[in-house]
N, C-alpha and C positions, 0 to 999 in steps of 0.2 A: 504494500500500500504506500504510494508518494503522497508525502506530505509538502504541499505548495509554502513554501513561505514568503510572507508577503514581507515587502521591503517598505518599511516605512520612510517617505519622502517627505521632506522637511524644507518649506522654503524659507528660506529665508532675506529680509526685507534692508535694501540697505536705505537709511533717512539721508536724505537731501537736503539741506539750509539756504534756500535763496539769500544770498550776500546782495543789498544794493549798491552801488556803486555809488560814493559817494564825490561826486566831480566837482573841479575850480579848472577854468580856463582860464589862460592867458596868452589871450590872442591877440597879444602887439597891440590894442589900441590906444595907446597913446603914439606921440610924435618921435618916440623913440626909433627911428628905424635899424639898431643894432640888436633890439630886443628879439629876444628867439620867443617863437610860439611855442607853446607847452600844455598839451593837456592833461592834469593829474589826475589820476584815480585812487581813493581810499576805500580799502574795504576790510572791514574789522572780520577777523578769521583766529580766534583766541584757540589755541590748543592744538595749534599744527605744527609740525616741522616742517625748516625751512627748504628739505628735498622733498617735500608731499605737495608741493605748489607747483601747478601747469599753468603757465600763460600760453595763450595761443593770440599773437598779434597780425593783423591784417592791415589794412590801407584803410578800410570804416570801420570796425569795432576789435573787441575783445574778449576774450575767452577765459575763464577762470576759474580753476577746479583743484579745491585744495580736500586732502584726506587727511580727514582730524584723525579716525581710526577706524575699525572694521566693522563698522557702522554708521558713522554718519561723513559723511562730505558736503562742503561747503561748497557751492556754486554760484556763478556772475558770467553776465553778458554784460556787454553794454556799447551802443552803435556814438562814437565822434561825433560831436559837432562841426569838424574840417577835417582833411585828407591826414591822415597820417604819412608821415614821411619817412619811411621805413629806412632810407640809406646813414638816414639820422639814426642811430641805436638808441630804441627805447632803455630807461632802465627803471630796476624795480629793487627793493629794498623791503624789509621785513624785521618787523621789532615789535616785541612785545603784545605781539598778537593784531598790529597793527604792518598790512600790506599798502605799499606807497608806489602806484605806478605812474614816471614820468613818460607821456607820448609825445614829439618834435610833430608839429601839426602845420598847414601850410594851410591857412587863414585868410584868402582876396576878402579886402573889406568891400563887399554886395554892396556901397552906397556909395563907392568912389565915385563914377559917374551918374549920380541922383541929379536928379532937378529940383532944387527948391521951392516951396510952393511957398507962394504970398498967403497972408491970412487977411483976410477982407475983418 
């Protein structure tokens, strides 16, 4: 007589943490024309190692996928304001559970050639 034994399947769940991205840009406006455009991203990721951290950078956004542990991961998008200018090396820093990413962004000020309007 075969006796079946069933295998008990176990799945298991890993948790996800939508990280926002917390941005400041600095896109040249002012008259400074030496000033470099930069756009920073903070995103607070408490209890990772600093090899558990993937950026994945493109030309419009950013990819962010930190593993706190074998369970939960901290995850971020988030699409630029202006082109990233990738020949520029972004960089990125990490302390205290605080992730600082700086983007070199390439910023045409849209109102260069505006037309003023009168106000009646």
């Amino acid at each position: 007589m075969d006796k079946k034994i069933e295998e008990k399947k176990t799945t298991s769940f890993k948790r996800r943490i939508w990280v926002p991205a917390c941005p400041t840009c600095d896109c040249g406006c002012t008259d400074e024309d030496d000033k470099e455009n930069v756009e920073t991203l903070t995103f607070e990721i408490p209890g990772v190692d600093k090899d558990k951290i993937h950026l994945d950078v493109t030309k419009d956004r950013v990819r962010m996928i930190a593993h706190r542990n074998a369970e939960t991961d901290y995850i971020s998008e988030y699409m630029f304001s202006c082109t990233a200018t990738l020949d520029k090396e972004p960089t990125a820093n990490y302390n205290n559970g605080i992730l600082t990413l700086e983007v070199p962004v390439e910023c045409p000020d849209p109102y260069k050639d505006a037309q003023r309007l009168k106000i009646n």
